[in-house]
N, C-alpha and C positions, 0 to 999 in steps of 0.2 A: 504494500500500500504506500504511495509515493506521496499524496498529501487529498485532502478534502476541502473543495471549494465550496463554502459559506452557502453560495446562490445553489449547486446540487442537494448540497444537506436539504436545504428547504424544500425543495422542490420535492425530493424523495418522503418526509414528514407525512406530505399535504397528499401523497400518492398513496402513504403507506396507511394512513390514518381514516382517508375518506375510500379507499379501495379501489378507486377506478381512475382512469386518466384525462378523463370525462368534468369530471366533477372536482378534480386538484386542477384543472387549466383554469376553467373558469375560477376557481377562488384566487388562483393566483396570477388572474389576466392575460392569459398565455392562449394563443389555438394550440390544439392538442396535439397535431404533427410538432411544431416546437418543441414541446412537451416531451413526445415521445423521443424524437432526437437528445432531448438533452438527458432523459434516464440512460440510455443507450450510452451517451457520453460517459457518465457518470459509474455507469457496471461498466467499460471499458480500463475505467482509472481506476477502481479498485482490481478488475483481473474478474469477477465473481456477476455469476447471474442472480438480480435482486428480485424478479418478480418470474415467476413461471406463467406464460402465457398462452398456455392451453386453452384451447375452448372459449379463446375470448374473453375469457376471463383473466384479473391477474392476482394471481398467489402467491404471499411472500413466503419465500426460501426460507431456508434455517442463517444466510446470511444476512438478508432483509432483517429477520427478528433480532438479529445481536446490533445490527445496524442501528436499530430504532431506541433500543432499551441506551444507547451511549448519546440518542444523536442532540438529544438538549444540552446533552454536556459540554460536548463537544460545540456547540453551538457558541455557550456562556463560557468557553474557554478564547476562542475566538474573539469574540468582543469585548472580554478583560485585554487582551494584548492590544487591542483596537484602545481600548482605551490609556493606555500604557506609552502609546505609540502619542497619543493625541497630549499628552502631559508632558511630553517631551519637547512637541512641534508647538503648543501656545495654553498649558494649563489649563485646559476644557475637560472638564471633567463628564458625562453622563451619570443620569441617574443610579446609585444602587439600591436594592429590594434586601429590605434586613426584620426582623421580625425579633421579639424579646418577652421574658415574662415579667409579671407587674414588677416584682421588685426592682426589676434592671431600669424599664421604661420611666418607672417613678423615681425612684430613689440615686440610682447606681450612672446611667446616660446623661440622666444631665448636667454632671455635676464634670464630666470629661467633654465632652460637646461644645461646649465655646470654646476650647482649648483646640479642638482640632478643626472648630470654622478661621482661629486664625492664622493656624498655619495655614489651613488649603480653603482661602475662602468662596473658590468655584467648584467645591465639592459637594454632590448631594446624595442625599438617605433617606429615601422614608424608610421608616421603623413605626411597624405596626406591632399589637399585641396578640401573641398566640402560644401557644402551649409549642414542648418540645418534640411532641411525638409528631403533628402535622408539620412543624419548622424542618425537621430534618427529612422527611421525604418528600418536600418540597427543594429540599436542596438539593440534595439525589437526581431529583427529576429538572432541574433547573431553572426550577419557575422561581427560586427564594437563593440572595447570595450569601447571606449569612444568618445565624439566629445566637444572639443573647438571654444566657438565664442556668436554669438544672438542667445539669448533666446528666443524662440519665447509661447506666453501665451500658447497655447495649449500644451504645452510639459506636465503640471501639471497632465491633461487629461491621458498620457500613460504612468501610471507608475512608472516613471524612477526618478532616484535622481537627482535632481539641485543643483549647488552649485552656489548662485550668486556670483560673483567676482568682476565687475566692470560694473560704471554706465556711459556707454560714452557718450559726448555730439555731437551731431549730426553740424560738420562744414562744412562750405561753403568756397572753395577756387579754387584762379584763379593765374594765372602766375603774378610773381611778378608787371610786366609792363601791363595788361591786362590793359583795358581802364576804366573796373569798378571802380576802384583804385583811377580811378581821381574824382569818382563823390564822393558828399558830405554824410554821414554816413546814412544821412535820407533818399535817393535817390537809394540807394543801391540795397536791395532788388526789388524793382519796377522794377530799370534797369535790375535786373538779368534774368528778365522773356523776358528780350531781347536776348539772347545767347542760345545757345546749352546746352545739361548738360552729365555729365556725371557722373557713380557712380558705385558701385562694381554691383548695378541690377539695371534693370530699372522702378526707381520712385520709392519704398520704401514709397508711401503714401505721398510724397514730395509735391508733384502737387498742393494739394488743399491750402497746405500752400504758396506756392508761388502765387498762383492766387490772395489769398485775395486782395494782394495790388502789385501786379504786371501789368500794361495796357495789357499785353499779356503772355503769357509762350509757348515759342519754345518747352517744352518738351527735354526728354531725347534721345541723339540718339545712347549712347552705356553703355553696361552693362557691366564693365571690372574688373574679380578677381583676380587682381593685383594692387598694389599700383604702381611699374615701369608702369606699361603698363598706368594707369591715369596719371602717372606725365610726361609720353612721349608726351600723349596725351594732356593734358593740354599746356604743354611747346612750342607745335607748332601750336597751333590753340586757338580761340574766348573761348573755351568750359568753363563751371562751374563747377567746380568737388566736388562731397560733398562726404564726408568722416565721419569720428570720429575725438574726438581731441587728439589722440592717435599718432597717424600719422603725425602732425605736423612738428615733426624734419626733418622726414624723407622725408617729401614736400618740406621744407624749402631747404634742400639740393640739390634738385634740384628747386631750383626757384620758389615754388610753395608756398603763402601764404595765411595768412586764409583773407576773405572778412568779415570785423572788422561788419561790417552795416548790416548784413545779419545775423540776429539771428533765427533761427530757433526753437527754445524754442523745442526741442525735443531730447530725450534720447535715447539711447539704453542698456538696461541690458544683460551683456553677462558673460561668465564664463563656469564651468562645465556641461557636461550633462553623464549622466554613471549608471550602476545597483548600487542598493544600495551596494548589497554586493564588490563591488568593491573600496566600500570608505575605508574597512579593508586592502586592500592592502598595505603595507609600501610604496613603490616608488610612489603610487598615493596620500597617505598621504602628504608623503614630500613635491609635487609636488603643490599639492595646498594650504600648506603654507608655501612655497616660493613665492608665486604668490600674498598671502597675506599681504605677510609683505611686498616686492616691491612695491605692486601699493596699499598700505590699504588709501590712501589719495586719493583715486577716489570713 
């Protein structure tokens, strides 16, 4: 395989995804002899026949299928270099697609974020919120270039670069006046399995730790990926809100403190997740040692 022209990729995609060569011209404005010449082109450059064309029909190969499961990647590996190349010739940066969970969004990004608008101030990100299980196989598939937040073990499994960044500790907190507050450090826990709970999901594995030594556990009864929306939550009702200790301030702020007696001896490692070749990027470079040097005492 001697290299892959961007414009075939595409074209192959829209051939391989809608079935017919019919219906990939037209989406991609093309008459369809074009068309066919340029697949033709395309399995000439690889050496491999991409569609069996029996019966008028066309059938992807077993080369077609390995083709297809790489060819976003390949795509968004493409347009990193494009854009690589474009930072060299006049600092033009293009969009990147980045995705993070609350804590990182709220707490953890914006506190490194002015720092790297003024190193690269024609660089852009949107970063939306979303959990790590849809973040990483949307990176996989190349719809997402990076995701901020828990690391969850199986990421090592697909792939993809990790950067660990910080080790949170898993806190337990309730409205400053909440009733658990009055009981004594030893009693805490136990108590806690008397209240509601809440948390960015429901139960995180929490359960079993709470039971050990709790007479009951109410269980969790909302899952909420927002810190406001928990500390709204927490502020008007009985509820246990367990967090990171990340968050702290930003509970405190609104009335919401940590429950001293409630240890939870549990961690979470969170930080980067992204293609390896994405760690060459400068603004991502920078990006994650700013983040470094901030928080290197966690």
């Amino acid at each position: 395989m001697r290299f892959l022209l961007s414009r075939h990729l595409s074209q192959f995609i829209a051939i391989y995804d809608l079935g017919s060569l019919r219906a990939a011209s037209s989406i991609l404005g093309l008459t369809q002899p074009a068309l066919s010449k340029s697949l033709h082109q395309f399995e000439n450059l690889l050496d491999v026949v991409l569609f069996d064309r029996t019966g008028g029909k066309l059938t992807p190969t077993p080369f077609a299928d390995i083709l297809r499961m790489r060819a976003n990647i390949i795509l968004k590996e493409a347009e990193f270099t494009a854009r690589e190349i474009e930072v060299i010739k006049d600092n033009f940066y293009k969009p990147m697609a980045a995705s993070a969970g609350p804590v990182w969004l709220a707490e953890i990004l914006p506190m490194v974020l002015p720092a790297l608008y003024q190193a690269y101030p024609k660089f852009q990100m949107g970063i939306k919120l979303e959990g790590a299980g849809t973040s990483l196989s949307k990176i996989q598939s190349g719809d997402l270039d990076m995701y901020f937040g828990f690391i969850p073990e199986s990421v090592e499994q697909k792939g993809l670069a990790v950067i660990s960044l910080l080790n949170l500790r898993m806190t337990v907190y309730a409205r400053r006046h909440h009733p658990i507050h009055q009981e004594s450090p030893g009693r805490q826990l136990e108590m806690a399995g008397e209240y509601p709970w809440a948390g960015f999901g429901l139960g995180d594995g929490i359960e079993n730790t709470v039971v050990k030594r709790a007479s009951r556990f109410k269980g969790f009864t909302y899952g909420i990926e927002s810190l406001l929306g928990l500390a709204k939550l927490a502020q008007q009702t009985d509820h246990i809100v367990i967090s990171v200790d990340a968050v702290a301030e930003t509970f405190a702020d609104h009335d919401i403190v940590e429950v001293k007696g409630v240890d939870l001896d549990k961690y979470l490692m969170s930080g980067v997740v992204c293609r390896a070749s994405l760690l060459n990027f400068s603004p991502v470079k920078f990006l994650i040692e700013e983040i470094r040097k901030r928080y290197s005492s966690h």
